[in-house]
N, C-alpha and C positions, 0 to 999 in steps of 0.2 A: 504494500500500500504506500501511496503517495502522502508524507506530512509534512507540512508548513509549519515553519517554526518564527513565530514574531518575536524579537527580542535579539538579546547578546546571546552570543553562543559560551559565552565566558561563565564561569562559575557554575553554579547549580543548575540550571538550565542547560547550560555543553555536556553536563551530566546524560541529565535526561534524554537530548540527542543522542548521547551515543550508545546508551541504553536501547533508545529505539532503535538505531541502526542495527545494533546487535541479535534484533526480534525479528531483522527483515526490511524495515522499514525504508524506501528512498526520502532523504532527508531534503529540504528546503528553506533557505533564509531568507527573511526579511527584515529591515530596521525599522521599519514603523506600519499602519495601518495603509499609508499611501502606496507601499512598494508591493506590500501584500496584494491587497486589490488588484494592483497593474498584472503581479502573476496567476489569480485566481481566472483573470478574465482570457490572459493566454495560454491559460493549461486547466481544462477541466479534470485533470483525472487525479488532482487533491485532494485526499479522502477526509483529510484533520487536521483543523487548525489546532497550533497551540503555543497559547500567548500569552506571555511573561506579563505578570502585575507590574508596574501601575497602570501599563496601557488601557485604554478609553474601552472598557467591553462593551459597554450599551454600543455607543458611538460606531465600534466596529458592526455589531448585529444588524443596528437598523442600514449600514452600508451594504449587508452582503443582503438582506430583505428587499432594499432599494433597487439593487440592480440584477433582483431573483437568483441570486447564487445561492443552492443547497449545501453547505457544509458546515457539519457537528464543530463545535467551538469549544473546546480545553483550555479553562483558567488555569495558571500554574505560577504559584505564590509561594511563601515560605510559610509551613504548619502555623506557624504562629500567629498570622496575618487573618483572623478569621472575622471580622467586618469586612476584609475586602471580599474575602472568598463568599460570603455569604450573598453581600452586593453583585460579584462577578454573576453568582445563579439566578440573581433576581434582573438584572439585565440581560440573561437569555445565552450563558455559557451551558453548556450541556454537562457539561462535570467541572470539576474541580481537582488537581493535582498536585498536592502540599509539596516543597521542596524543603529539603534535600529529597531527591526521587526515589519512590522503592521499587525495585525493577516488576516486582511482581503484578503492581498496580498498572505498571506504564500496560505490561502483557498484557492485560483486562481492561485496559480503554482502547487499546490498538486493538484487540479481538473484539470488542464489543463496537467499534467504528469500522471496518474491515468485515462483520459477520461471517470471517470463517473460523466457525467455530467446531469444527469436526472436519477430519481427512475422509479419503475415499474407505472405507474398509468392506469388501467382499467377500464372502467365504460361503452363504446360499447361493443352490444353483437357482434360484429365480432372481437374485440379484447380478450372478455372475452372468447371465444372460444377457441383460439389461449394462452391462458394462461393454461385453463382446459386442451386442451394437451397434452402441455408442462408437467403439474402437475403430470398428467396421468404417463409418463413417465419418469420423474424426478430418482424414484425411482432404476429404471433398470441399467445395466451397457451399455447398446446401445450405440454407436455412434450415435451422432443425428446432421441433416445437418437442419442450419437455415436459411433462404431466405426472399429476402424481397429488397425493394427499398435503396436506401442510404439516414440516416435520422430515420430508423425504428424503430430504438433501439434493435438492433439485438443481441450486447452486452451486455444490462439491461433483456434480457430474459436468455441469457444463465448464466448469475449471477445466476437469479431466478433459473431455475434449477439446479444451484447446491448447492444453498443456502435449496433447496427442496430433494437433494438425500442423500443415505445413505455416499457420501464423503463427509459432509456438513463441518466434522470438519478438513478436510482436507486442501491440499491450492488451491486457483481458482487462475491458470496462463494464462496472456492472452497473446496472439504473433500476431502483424498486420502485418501478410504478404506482405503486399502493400505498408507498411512503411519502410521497412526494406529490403535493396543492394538485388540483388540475392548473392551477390557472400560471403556474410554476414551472410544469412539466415539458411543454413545448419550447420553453428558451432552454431549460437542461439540457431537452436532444438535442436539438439545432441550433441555440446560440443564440446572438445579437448582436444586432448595428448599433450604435453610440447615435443616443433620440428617439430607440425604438419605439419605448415608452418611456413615462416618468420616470427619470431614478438611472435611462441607461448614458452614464455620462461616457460612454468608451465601449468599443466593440470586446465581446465576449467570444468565446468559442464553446462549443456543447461536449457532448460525450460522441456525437460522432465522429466529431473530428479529433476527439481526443484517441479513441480508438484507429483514429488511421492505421491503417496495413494492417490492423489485428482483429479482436472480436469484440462485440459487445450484446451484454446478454441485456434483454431486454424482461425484466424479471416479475410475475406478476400482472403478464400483460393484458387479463380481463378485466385489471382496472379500468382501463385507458379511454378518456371520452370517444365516443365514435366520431367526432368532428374530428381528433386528433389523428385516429387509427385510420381517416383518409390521407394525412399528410403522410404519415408514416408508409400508408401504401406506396404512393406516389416514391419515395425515397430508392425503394425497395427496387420497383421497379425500372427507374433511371439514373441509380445508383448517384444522385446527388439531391441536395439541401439546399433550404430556402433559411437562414438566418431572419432571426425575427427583424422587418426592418430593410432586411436585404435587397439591394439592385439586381441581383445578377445570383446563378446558384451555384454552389461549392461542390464540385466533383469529391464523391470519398471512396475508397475503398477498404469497405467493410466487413465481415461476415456475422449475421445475426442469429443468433441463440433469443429462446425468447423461452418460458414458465410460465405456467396456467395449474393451479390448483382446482377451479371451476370446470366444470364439463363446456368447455367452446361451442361444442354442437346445440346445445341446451341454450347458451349467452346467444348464439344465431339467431335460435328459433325465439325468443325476447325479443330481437331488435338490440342486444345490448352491446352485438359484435359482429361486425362487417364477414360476411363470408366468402370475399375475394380475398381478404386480407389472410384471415384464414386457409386460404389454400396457397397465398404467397409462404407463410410462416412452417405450414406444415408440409414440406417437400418430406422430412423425415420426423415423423413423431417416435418417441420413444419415451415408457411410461414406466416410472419406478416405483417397482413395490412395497405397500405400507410394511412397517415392520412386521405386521402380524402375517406376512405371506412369507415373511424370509427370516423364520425364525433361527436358520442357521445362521445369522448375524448376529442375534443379542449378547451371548458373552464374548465376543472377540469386539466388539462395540463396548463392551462393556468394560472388559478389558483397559482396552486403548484409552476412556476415558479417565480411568482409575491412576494410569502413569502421567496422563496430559493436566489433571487437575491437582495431582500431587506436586509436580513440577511448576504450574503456575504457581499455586499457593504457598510453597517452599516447606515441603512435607516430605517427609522419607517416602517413596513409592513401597506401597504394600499389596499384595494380592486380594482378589476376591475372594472370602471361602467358597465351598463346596456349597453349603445353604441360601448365599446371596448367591451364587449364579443358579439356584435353583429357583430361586424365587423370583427371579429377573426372567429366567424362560417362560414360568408360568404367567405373567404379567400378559394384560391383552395392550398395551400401547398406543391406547387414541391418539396419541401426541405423538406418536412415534418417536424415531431418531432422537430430536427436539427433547421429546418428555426423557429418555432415557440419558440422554447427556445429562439436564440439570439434575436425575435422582443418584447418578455417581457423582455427578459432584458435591453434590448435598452430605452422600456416602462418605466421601473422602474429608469432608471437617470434621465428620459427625463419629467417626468409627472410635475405637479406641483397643488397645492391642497391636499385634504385631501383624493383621491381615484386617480384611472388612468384611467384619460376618453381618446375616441378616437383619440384625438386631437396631444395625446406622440404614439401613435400606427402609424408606418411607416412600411408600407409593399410593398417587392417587386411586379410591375405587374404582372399578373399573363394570360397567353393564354386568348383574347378576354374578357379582363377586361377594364373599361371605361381604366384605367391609363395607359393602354396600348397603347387603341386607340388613345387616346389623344398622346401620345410620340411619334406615328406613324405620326400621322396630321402633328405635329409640325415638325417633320425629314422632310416630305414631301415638308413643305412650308419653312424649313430656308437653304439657300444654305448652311449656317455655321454649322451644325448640320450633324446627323448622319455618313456615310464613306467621305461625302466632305467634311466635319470638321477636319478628321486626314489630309488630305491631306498638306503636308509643315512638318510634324512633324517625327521626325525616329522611326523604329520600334522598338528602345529599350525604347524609350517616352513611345510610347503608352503603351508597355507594363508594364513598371513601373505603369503606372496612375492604370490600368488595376488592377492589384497584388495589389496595397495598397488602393486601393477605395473597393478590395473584403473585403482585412483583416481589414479593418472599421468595414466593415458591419456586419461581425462574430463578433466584438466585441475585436479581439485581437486572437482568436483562429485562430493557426495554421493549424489546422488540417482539419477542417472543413472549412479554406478557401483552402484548397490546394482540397479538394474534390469538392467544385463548381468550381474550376478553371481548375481540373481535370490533374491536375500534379502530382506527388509526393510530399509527404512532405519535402523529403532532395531537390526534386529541388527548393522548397519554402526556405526553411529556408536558402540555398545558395544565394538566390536571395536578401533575407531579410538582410544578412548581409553586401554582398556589398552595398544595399544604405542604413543599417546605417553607415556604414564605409565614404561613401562619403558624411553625414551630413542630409542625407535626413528624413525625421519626419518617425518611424515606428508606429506603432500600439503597444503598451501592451498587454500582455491577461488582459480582462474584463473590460477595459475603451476605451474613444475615443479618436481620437491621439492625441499624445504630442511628444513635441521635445525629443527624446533621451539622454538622461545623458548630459544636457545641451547645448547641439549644436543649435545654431541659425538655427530659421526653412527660408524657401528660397522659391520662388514661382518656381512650376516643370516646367521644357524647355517643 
């Protein structure tokens, strides 16, 4: 991933660079908000800012909203500095990162800005199938449309594939349509002329042209308004772009990967999706199975997460017992992949001993599982429980408890709580900052909660 670094590269901050470098990271300077901007607008494929306090964070936010540029914002101040840091999050920094830097933290905002959060791992043959493929096709310049439940890893295969074709040395850009305004989404891919609209003081360039000579997935794509998914046709088809604003159109040479969670043929028959585009996108479909069809996945998944989250968190790597990979098989996996990553990792804070037996292993109920039954009995027999339990309490209550009991249980991840909760992630992250703003405990990514940049925690109304 691509990061921008605002600030001195000197002292505790040159740190933190080269911490990141170390994680992978291509590194980028800038000395102030002005020089920044000039390279966001000529290189879309910056995945994270991250800027040294005292700099102006409002100042910078409402800059990168003004001239619709999407990118997560990383305060990075000294522990001690907790007015700033607090203000940093209420002017609209997405995290905060105390210096001196802990490497393990930097891992956990670079992985939670980046979203690759799990490798390829195959070892079902209904998985292995679904790889050969992919493999298969890798090579060709096809559009290829990937499907699949949410949780599948629909994003770690089309890495794989491009990690597998002849753009390999090219650059893989990813765009989550379903994360990203509508009204935002059209200058991302395509860019901007300087007056496109209000706010465009200086031409930008998008994610296609940042993907020159490589891939770009186009992720989520039943988001996409149908007004858009005509331009995006058009692209497709003449292999160039109209910048918002633009005289003249930009030749690119691209290959697109595109993700759909939803049934496409179902969003057709709606009206909710073009089916030219649709047949543009699916030269090659290929559709990955929920975990519950490739159950020879779950302990070598399970595995792998148990040494990947020991190593983030700076924990001895310990094995699975014999009873958590039992119990992990038996698990039905609504969340799939997804749900199975955050419960090893949950696993791996929670264990205690020289292995992680079933006893750190918490899993949600799952459809006509005892834990289910039982929760049911219980609603059934306590008047105080289940919807007679909210009763007395407002609907912004509940829904608070609702939102920070989800983003527990991901771990801190936003993203993946806003997908079980089934919102947007801007409606999340809006949500999130008004109750840290009113003191309320939020989640981290990658730990379980703590009070916010020292605000005394309070028992929820």
């Amino acid at each position: 991933m691509h990061v921008l670094i605002i600030g001195s590269l000197g002292g505790e901050l040159g740190k933190a660079a080269r911490i990141a470098a170390a994680r992978g990271a291509k590194l980028h300077q800038a000395d102030d908000d002005r020089s920044a901007l000039a390279q966001l607008r000529a290189d879309a494929k910056v995945d994270l800012l991250l800027v040294e306090l005292p700099h102006d964070i409002g100042t910078l936010v409402q800059a990168l909203a003004a001239e619709r540029i999407v990118v997560p914002v990383v305060a990075c101040g000294l522990d001690a500095d907790t007015p700033m840091a607090v203000r940093a999050i209420q002017e609209g920094a997405r995290e905060f990162l105390p210096l001196p830097p802990d490497p393990d933290l930097i891992a956990a905002i670079l992985e939670a800005a980046s979203g690759e959060t799990h490798a390829l791992v195959a070892r079902d043959p209904a998985m292995l199938a679904a790889v050969r493929r992919a493999e298969q096709v890798a090579a060709s310049e096809a559009s290829i449309l990937i499907t699949g439940e949410s949780g599948t890893g629909k994003e770690v295969l089309a890495r794989h594939i491009h990690r597998k074709s002849r753009r390999a040395a090219g650059p893989f850009v990813a765009l989550n349509c379903a994360a990203i305004p509508e009204n935002l989404l059209e200058s991302e891919m395509f860019g901007h002329e300087r007056g496109a609209f209000s706010g465009a003081v200086a031409r930008r360039t998008g994610k296609f042209e940042a993907a020159e000579g490589g891939t770009l997935l186009l992720d989520e794509i039943s988001e996409m308004d149908v007004r858009l998914q005509a331009k995006l046709l058009r692209v497709i088809q003449e292999r160039e772009i109209d910048r918002l604003g633009g005289m003249a159109p930009v030749r690119v040479n691209v290959r697109i990967l595109a993700t759909s969670n939803r049934d496409l043929t179902a969003e057709i028959a709606a009206g909710r999706f073009r089916d030219d585009l649709y047949f543009r996108l699916n030269v090659v479909s290929l559709r990955l199975p929920s975990l519950r069809e490739r159950p020879g996945d779950i302990v070598a998944l399970a595995d792998h997460y148990a040494r990947r989250y020991a190593d983030v968190n700076g924990m001895p790597v310990r094995p699975l017992s014999r009873a958590a990979h039992a119990l992990l098989a038996a698990h039905g996996w609504r969340g799939n992949v997804r749900e199975l990553e955050n419960t090893v990792h949950r696993a791996v804070l929670l264990a205690q001993g020289e292995e992680i037996d079933a006893e750190a292993i918490e899993l949600a109920p799952g459809p006509g599982s005892p834990a289910q039954a039982a929760s049911a009995s219980t609603a059934a027999s306590s008047p105080a429980s289940g919807v007679s339990g909210l009763v007395g309490r407002t609907m912004d209550a509940v829904e608070r408890d609702l939102i920070l009991e989800t983003l527990s249980h991901t771990l801190g991840n936003r993203t993946h709580a806003a997908t079980i909760l089934g919102i947007s992630i801007r409606a999340l992250r809006n949500k999130l900052r008004d109750y840290a703003q009113a003191g309320v405990p939020v989640t981290p990514f990658g730990v379980h909660p703590v009070t916010p940049f020292g605000a005394h925690p309070h028992e929820a109304a």
